[in-house]
C-alpha positions, -999 to 999 in steps of 0.1 A, spaced: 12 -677 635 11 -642 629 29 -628 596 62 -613 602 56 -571 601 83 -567 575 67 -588 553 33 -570 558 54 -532 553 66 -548 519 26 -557 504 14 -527 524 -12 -537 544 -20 -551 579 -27 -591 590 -62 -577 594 -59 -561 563 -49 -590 545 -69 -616 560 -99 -595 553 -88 -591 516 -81 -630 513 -117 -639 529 -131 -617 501 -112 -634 473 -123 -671 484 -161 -656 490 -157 -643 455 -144 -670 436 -172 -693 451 -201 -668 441 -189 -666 405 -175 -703 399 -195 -723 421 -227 -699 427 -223 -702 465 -230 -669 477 -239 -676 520 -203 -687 521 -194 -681 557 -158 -673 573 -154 -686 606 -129 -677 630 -109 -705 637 -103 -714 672 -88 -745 677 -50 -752 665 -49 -755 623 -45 -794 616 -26 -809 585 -37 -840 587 -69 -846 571 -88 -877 568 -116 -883 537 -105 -850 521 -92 -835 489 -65 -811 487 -61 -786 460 -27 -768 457 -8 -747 436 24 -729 443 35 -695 437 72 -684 423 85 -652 421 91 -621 444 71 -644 474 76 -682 465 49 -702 487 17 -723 484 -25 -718 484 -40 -748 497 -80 -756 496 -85 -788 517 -122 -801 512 -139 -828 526 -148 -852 499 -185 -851 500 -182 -811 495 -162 -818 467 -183 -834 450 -212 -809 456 -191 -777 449 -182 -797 415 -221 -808 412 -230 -771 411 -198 -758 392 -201 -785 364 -242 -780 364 -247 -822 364 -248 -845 395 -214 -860 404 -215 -888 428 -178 -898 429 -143 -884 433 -133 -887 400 -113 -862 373 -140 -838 373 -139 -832 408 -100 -832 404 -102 -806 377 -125 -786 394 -110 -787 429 -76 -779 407 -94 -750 394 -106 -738 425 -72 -734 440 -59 -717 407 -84 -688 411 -76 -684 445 -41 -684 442 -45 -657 415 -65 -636 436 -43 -642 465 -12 -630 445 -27 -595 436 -21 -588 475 11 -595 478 27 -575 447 13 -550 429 -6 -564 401 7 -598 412 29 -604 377 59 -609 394 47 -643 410 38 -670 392 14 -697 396 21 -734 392 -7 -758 378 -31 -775 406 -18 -804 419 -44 -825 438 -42 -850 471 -68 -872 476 -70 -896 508 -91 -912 534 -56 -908 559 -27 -882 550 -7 -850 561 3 -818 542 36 -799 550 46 -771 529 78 -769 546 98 -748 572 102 -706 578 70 -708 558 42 -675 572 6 -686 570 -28 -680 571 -53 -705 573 -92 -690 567 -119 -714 575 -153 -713 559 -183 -728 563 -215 -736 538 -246 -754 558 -234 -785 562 -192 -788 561 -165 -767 567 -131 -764 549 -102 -743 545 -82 -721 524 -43 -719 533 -15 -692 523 23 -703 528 44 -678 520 85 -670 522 102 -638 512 
């Protein structure tokens, strides 16, 4: 769904603009907390799902001048590699580490992400991380939401980064 143009005249930018920015944020965040640094964007061309099955989802919501949502959802075996590498140690199960870290994830995202959309972002705050875990579930963030979901890829697994966002 493409982001109502009033809402892009009030942060200033284009969709393409924007998306661009956002893609740079989650590449960035990954280089300097996980040390991933061939994370891939791909286009997405098949309809965004919210239902996941085997995945994590980090979320953390954002109040203020644009009240909305970032949402990381992560297959579980990714998860626990990103963690792995972010933690320097070998995690083998979903457990609070790969909570925290998933949780933490989403927070530095969602902090990046909120430098787009006001300038210097202090006028929108950020809740904690709030993490779903399941082998069967659905996400809604609710109606008269705008979003952009950005897929990315490392070798092996996908995942995606999601922006909900009301004026």
């Amino acid at each position: 769904m493409a982001m109502k143009s009033d809402t892009l005249a009030a942060i200033h930018m284009t969709e393409e603009e924007l998306v661009k920015s956002l893609i740079k944020d989650v590449q960035d965040v990954f280089i300097n907390m996980v040390g991933v640094e061939d994370l891939m964007h791909l286009p997405i061309q098949i309809d965004v799902t919210t239902h996941f099955k085997d995945c994590l989802t980090s979320m953390v919501g954002l109040a203020g001048t644009y009240n909305g949502l970032v949402s990381v959802h992560i297959p579980w075996q990714l998860a626990i590699s990103f963690t792995s590498l972010m933690l320097g140690m070998e995690v083998t199960e979903i457990d609070d580490d790969v909570n925290d870290a998933m949780g933490e994830i989403a927070n530095m995202i969602a902090g990046s992400f909120k430098q787009h959309l006001s300038k210097g972002g202090s006028d929108i705050q950020l809740s904690t991380p709030s993490i779903v875990n399941g082998a069967d579930y659905v996400v809604s963030s609710g109606n008269n939401l705008e979003n952009i979901t950005l897929k990315f890829a490392t070798e092996d697994e996908w995942f995606m980064v999601a922006l909900s966002i009301e004026e």
